[in-house]
KEPAZA-166294 format. One line per 2 residues: for each residue x, y, z of N, C-alpha, C. Coordinates in nm, 4 decimals. Layout:
BEGIN
X/Y/Z/X/Y/Z/X/Y/Z | ...
***
This chain:
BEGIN
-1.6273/1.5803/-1.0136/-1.5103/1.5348/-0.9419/-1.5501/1.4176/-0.8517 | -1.4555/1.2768/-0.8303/-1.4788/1.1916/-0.7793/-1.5222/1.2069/-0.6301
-1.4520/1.2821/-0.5785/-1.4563/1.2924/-0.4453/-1.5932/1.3865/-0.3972 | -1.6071/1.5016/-0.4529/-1.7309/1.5848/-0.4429/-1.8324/1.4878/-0.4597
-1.8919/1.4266/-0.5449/-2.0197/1.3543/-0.6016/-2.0429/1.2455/-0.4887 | -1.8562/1.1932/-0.4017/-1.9135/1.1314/-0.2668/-1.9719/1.1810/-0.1688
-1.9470/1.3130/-0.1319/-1.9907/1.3923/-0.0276/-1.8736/1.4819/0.0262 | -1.7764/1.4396/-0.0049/-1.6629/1.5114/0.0175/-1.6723/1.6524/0.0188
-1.6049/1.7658/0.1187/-1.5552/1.8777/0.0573/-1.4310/1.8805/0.0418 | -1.4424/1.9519/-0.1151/-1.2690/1.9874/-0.1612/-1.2673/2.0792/-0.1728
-1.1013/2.0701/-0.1207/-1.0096/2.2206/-0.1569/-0.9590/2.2514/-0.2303 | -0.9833/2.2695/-0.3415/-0.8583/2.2606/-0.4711/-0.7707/2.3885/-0.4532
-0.6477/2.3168/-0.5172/-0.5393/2.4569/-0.5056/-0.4313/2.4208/-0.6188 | -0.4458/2.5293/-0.6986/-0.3844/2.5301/-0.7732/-0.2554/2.5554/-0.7865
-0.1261/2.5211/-0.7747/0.0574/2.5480/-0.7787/0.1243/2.4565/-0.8581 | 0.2508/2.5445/-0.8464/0.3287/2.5101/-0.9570/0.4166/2.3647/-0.9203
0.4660/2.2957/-1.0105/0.5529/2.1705/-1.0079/0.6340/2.1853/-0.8873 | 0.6949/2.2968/-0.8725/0.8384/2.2536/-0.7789/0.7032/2.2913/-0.6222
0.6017/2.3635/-0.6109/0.5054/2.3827/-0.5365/0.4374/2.1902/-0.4840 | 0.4086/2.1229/-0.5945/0.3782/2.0460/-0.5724/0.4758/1.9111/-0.5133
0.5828/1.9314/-0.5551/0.6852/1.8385/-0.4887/0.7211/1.8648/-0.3666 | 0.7676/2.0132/-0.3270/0.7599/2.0581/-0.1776/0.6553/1.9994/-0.1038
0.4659/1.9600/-0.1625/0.3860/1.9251/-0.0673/0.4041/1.7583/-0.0701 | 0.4695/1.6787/-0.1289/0.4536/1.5595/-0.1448/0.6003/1.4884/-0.0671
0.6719/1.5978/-0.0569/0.8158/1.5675/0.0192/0.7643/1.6015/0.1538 | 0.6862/1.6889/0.1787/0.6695/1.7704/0.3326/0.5504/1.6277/0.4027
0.4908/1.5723/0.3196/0.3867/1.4463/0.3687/0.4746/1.3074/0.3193 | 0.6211/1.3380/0.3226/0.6549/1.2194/0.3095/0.6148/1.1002/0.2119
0.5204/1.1150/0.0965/0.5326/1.0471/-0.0306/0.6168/0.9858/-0.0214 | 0.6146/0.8612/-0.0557/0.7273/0.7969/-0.1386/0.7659/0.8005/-0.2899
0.8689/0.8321/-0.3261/0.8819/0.8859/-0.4603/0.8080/0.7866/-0.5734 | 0.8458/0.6671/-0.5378/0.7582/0.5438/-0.6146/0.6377/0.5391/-0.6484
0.5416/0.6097/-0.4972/0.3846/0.6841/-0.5565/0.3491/0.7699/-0.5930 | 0.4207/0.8960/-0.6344/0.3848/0.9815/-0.6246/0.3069/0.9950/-0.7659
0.1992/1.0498/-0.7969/0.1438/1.0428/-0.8784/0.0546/1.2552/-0.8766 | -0.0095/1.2846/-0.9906/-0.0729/1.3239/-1.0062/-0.1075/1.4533/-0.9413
-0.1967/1.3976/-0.8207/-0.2677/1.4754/-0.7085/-0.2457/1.4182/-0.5699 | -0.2546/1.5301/-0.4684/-0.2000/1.4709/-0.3346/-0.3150/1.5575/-0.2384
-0.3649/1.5340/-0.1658/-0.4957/1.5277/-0.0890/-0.4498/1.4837/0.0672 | -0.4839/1.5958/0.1431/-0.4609/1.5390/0.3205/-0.5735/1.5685/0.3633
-0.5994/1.4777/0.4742/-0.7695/1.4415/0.5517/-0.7266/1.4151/0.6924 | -0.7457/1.4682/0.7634/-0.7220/1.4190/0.9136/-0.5871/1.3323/0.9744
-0.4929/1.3956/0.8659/-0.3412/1.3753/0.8993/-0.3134/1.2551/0.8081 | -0.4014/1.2396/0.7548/-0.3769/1.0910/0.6294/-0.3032/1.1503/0.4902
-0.2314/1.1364/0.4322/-0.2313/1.1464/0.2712/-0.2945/1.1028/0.2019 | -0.3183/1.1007/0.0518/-0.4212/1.0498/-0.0356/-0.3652/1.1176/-0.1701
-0.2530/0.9732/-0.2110/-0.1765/1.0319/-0.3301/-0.2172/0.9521/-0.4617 | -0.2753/1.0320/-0.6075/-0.3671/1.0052/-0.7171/-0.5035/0.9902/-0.6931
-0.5508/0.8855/-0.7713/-0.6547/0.8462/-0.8077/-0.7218/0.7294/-0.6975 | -0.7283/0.7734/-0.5810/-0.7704/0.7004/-0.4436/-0.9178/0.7079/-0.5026
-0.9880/0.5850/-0.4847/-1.0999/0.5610/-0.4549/-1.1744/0.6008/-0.3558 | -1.2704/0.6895/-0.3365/-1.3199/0.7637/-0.2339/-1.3668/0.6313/-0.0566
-1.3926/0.5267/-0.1158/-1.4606/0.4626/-0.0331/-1.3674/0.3903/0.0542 | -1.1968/0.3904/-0.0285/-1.1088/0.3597/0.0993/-1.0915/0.4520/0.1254
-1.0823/0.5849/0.1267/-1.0389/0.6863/0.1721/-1.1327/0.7178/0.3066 | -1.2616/0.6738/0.3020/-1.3768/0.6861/0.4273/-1.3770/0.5546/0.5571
-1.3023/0.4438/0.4597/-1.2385/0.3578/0.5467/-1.1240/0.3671/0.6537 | -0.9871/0.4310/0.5479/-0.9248/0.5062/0.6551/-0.9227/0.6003/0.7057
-1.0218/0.6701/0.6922/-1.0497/0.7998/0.7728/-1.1289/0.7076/0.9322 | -1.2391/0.6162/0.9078/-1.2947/0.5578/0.9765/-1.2427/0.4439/1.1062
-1.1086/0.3892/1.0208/-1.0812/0.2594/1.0719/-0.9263/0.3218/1.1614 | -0.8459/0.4448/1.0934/-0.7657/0.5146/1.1454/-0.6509/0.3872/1.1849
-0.6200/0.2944/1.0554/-0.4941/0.2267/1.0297/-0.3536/0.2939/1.0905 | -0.2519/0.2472/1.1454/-0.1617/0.2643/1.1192/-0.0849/0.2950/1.0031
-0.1341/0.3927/0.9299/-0.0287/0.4066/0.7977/-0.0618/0.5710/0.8084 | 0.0346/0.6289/0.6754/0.0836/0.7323/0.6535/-0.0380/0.7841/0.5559
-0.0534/0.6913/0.4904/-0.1970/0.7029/0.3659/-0.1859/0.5976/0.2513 | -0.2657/0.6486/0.1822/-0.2726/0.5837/0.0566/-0.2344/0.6146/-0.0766
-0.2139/0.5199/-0.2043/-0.1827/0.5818/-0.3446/-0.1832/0.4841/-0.4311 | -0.2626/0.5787/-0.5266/-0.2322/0.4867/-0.6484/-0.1352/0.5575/-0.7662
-0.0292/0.4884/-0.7683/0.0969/0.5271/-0.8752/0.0657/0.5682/-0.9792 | 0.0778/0.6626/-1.0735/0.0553/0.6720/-1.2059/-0.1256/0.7566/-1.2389
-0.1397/0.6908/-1.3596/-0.3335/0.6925/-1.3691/-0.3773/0.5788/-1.4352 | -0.3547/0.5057/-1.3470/-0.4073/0.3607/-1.4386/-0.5821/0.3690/-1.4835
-0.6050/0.3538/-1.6239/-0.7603/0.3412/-1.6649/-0.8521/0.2474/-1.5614 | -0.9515/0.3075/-1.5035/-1.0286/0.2158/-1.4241/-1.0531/0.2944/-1.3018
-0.9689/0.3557/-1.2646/-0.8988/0.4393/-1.1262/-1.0355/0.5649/-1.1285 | -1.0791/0.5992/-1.0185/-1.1886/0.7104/-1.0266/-1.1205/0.8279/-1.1215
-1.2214/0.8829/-1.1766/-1.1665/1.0038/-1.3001/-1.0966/0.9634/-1.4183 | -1.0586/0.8113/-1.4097/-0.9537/0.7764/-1.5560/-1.0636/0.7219/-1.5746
-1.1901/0.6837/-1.5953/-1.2850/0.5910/-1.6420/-1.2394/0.5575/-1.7877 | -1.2784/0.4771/-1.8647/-1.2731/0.4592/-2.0272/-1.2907/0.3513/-2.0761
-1.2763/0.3069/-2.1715/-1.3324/0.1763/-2.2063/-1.2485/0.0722/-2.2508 | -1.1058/0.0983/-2.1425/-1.0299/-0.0310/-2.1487/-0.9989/-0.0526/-2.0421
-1.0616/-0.0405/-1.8907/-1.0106/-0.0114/-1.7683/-0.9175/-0.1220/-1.6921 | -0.8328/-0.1056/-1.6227/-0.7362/-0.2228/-1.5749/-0.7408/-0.2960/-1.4844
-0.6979/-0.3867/-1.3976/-0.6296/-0.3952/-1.2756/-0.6121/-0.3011/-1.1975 | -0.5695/-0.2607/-1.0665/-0.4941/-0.1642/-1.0357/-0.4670/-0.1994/-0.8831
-0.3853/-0.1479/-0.8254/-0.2927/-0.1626/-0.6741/-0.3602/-0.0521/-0.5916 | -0.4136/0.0056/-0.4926/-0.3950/0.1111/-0.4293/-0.2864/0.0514/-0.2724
-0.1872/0.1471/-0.2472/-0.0715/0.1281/-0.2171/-0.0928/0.1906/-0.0717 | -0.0944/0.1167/0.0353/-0.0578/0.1650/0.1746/0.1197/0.2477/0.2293
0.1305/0.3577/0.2761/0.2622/0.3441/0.3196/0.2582/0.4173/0.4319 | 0.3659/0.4352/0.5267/0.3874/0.4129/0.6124/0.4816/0.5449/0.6659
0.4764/0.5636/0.8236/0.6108/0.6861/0.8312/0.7490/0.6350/0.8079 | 0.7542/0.4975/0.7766/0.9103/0.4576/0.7972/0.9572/0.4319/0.6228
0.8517/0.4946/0.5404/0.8462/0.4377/0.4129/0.8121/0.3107/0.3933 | 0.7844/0.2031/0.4285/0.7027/0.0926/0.3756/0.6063/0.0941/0.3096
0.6089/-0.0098/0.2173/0.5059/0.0403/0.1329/0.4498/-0.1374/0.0879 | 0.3318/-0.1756/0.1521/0.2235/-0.2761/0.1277/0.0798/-0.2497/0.0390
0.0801/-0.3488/-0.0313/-0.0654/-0.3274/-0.0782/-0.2224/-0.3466/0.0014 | -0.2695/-0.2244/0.0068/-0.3893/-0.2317/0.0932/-0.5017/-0.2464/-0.0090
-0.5017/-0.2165/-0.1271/-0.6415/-0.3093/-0.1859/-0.5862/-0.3159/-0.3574 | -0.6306/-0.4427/-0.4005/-0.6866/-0.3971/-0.5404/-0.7369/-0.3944/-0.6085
-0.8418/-0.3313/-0.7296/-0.9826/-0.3245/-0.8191/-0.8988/-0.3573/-0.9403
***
């Protein structure tokens, strides 16, 4: 797992669809990111395939935002590895819903 092999500890928890939308509505997601997997760290969100090393940034730098996400599973993205990998956006947003791009690989 991407995040373990950084140093991370995870919690995994396993629930059902309408389980998982309750946690992505209750952290305020924006429906536009919602992707995959949803991950909270010290009041941050962390929705998909976040790259561990912004995730230690905003844990570190403690931005003004709500968290981070990357939409979808774009190939390239930690855990989608493969051998056509893309572009990709990771997506800042905000408590008011705004939503800026904070990096992209």
């Amino acid at each position: 797992m991407h995040l373990q092999s950084k140093g991370f500890k995870v919690e995994k928890k396993d629930v059902t669809d309408n389980q998982l939308s309750e946690i992505k509505s209750k952290y305020r997601v924006p429906d536009k990111l919602q992707s995959c997997h949803t991950a909270v760290a010290q009041g941050y969100v962390f929705e998909g395939h976040v790259p561990a090393d912004l995730i230690l940034r905003v844990l570190k730098e403690k931005p003004p935002i709500r968290g981070l996400a990357v939409p979808g599973m774009p190939s390239g993205s930690p855990g989608m590895d493969g051998r056509n990998p893309q572009p990709y956006e990771i997506m800042a947003f905000d408590k008011e819903g705004g939503v800026t791009v904070y990096a992209k690989r």
